[in-house]
C-alpha positions in Angstrom: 14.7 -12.2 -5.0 12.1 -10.9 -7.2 9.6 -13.5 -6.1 10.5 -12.7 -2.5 9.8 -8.8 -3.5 6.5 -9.3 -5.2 5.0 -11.4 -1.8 6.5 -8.3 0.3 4.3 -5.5 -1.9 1.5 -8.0 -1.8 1.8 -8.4 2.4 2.1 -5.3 2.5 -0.9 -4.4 0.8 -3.6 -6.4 1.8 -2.3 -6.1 5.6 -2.5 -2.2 5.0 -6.1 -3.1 4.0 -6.7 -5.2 6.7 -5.1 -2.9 9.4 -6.7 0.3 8.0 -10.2 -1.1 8.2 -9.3 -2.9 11.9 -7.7 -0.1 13.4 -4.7 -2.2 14.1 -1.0 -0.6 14.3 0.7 -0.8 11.4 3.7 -2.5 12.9 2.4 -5.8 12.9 3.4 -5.7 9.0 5.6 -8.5 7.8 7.9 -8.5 5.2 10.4 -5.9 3.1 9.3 -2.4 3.0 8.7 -1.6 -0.4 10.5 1.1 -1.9 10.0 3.6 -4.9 6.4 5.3 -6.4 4.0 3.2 -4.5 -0.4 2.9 -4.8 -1.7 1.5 -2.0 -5.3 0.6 -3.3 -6.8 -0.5 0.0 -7.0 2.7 2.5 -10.8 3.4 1.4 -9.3 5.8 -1.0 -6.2 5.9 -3.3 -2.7 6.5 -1.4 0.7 7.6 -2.8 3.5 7.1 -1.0 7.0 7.9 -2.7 9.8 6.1 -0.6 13.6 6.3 -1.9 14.9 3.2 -3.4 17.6 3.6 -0.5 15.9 3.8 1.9 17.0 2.0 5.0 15.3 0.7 8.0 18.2 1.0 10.2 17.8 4.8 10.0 15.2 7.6 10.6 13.6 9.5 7.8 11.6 12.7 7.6 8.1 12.4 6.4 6.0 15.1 4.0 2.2 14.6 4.2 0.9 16.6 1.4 -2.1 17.6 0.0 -3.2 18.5 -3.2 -5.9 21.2 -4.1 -9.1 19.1 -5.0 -8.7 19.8 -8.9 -5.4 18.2 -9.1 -5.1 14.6 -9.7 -3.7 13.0 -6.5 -1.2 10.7 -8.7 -0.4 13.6 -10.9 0.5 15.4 -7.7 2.7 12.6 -6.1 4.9 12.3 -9.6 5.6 15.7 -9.3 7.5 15.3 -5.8 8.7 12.3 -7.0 12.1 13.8 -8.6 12.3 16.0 -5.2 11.7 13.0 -2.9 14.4 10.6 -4.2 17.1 13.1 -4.6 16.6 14.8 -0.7 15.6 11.3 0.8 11.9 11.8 2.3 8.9 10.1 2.2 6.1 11.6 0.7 2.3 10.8 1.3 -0.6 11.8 -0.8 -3.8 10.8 0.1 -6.9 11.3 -2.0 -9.1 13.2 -0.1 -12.9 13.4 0.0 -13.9 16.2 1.5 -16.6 19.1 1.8 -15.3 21.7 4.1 -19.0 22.5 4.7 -19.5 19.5 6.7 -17.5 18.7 10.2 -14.5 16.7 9.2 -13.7 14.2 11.8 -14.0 11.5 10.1 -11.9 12.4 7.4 -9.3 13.6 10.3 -9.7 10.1 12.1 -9.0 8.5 8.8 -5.9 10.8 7.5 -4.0 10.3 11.1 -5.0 6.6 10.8 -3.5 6.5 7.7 0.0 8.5 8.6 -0.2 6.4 11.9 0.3 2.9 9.9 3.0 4.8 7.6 5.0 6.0 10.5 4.8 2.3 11.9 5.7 0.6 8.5 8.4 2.8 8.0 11.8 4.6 10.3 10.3 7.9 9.9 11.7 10.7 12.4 9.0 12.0 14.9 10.6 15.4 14.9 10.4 15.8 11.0 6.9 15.1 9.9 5.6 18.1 8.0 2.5 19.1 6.8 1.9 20.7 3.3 -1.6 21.9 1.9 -2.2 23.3 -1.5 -5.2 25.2 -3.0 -8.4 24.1 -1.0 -6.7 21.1 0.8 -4.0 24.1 2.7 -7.5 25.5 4.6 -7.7 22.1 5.4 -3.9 21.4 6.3 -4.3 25.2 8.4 -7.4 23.3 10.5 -5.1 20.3 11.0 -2.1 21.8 11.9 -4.1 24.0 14.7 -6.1 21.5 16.1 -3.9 18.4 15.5 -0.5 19.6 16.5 0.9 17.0 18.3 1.0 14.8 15.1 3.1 17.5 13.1 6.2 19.4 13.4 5.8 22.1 11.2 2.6 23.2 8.0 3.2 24.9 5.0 0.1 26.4 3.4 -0.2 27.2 -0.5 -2.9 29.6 -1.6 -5.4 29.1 1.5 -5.0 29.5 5.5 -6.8 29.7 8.3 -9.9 31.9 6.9 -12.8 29.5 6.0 -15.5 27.1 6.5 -13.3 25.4 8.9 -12.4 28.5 10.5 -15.1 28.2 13.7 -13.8 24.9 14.6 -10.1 25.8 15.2 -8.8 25.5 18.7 -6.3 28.0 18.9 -3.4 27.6 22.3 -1.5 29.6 23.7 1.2 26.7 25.1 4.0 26.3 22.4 3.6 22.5 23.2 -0.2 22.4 21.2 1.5 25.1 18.7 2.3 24.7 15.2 5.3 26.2 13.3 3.4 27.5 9.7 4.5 29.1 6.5 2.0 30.4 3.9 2.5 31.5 0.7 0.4 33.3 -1.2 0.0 35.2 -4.4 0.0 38.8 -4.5 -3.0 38.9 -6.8 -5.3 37.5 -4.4 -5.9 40.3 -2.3 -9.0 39.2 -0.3 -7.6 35.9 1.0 -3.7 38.1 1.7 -6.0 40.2 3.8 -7.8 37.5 5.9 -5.1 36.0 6.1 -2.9 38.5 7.8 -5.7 39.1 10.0 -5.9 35.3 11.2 -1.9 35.4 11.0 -1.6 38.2 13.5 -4.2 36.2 15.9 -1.8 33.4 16.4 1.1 35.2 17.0 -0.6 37.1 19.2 -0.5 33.8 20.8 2.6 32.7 20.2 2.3 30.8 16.7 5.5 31.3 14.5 4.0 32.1 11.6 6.0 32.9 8.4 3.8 34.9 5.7 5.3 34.2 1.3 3.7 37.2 -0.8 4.5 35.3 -4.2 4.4 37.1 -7.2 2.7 36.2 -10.6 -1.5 35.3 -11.2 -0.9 32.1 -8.8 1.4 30.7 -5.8 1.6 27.1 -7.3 4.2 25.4 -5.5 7.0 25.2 -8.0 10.6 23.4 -7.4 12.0 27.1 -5.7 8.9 27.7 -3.8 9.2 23.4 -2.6 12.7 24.5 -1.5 12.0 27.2 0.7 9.1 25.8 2.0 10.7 23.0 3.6 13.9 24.7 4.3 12.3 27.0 6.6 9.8 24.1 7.9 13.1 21.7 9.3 14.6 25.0 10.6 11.8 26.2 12.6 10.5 22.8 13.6 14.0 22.4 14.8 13.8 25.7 17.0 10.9 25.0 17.9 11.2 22.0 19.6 13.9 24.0 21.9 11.2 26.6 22.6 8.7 23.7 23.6 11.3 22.2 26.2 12.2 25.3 28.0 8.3 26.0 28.6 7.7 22.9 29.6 10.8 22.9 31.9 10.2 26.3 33.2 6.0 25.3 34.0 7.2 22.1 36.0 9.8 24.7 37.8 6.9 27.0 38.4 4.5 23.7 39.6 7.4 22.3 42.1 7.6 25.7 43.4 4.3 26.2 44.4 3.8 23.0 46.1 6.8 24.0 47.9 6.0 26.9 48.9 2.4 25.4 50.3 4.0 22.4 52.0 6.9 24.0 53.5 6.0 27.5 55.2 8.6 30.5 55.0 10.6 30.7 57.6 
């Protein structure tokens, strides 16, 4: 058994490698799905991906891409969801990221979805329950994806940055719930220039439509500690949730609208 379990982590590994630099979906994997704190060396950067040692492949589970802020170690980050992951039974990604917000990010985008694409193929992972979480520098970054990206998230939190930044000219901001994001920010009370761009920004998407969900925390920083982890993601699966229902009923209610109208052209009043 072990033997069998050390050629599954090394299939695994060099096809991840393979498939990342290909382009290839990540479903054409062979072998056991690895479980537990897992390094996957060959995505052009270092990967962390916590899966429980339970997991199952018979059933769906939710998925937490997070971020760190670029001064944390991205290992050092993924042990400390480790404890969190295996006891509420998600899978966590953490990516290492290389990135200068100065500079147009596509690339690092193309490679990031890439990345979660080949994860969500490996693994059973829910559609509905793949959240977003941004810390420090990288939740600017997570605010830019979530906006322009939302179709491959169902819900962002944001930890000491949002939408106000370098980033900022490049978001594509809708007004259709189905290309909106759910998004909770927290930040510290002591930074009171980012609070106040950010409630700006904040009132721009609701203005829109956006749920947005703003944390004042108290104390010199808004690190994301055990409570703060809680609530995040407790309010992220309950509004992703609710927000799927409010996605449905537009959608339902513009094809009602569309049939309608082409009724009403084809089919004169009587």
């Amino acid at each position: 058994m072990k033997k069998e379990r050390r050629v599954s982590f090394f299939l695994f590994f060099v096809l991840a490698g393979v498939l990342s630099n290909s382009g290839a979906r990540a479903d054409t994997f062979f072998g056991e799905a690895p479980t537990g704190f897992l390094q996957l060396d060959n995505f052009r950067y270092p990967v962390y991906l916590l899966v429980p040692q339970t997991y199952d492949a018979s059933r769906p589970y939710p998925l937490i891409l997070a971020l760190p802020d670029e001064k944390d170690s991205p290992e050092a980050y993924a042990k400390e969801w480790a404890d969190w992951a295996k006891k509420k039974g998600y899978l966590v990604l953490v990516p290492t990221l290389k990135l200068r917000l100065e500079d147009v990010p596509y690339g690092t985008d193309e490679w990031l979805l890439n990345l979660k694409k080949e994860i969500t193929g490996r693994y059973n992972i829910t559609p509905d329950r793949i959240y977003l979480i941004g810390e420090g520098s990288s939740a600017h970054y997570a605010a830019y994806l979530g906006v322009n990206y939302p179709a491959e998230f169902s819900a962002v939190g944001l930890v000491e940055g949002s939408w106000p930044g370098p980033l900022e000219k490049l978001l594509r901001l809708s007004s259709r719930p189905i290309k909106q994001n759910p998004f909770f920010v927290a930040i510290s009370e002591n930074s009171a220039d980012l609070l106040k761009t950010t409630e700006a920004k904040a009132y721009q998407l609701t203005k829109k439509g956006y749920p947005v969900y703003l944390e004042r925390i108290a104390g010199p920083s808004g690190e994301l500690s055990p409570e703060l982890r809680d609530q995040i993601l407790e309010w992220l699966e309950k509004k992703a949730n609710s927000w799927l229902l409010v996605i449905k009923e537009s959608e339902r209610s513009w094809k009602e609208k569309f049939f309608v109208g082409v009724e009403e052209f084809f089919i004169p009043s009587q």
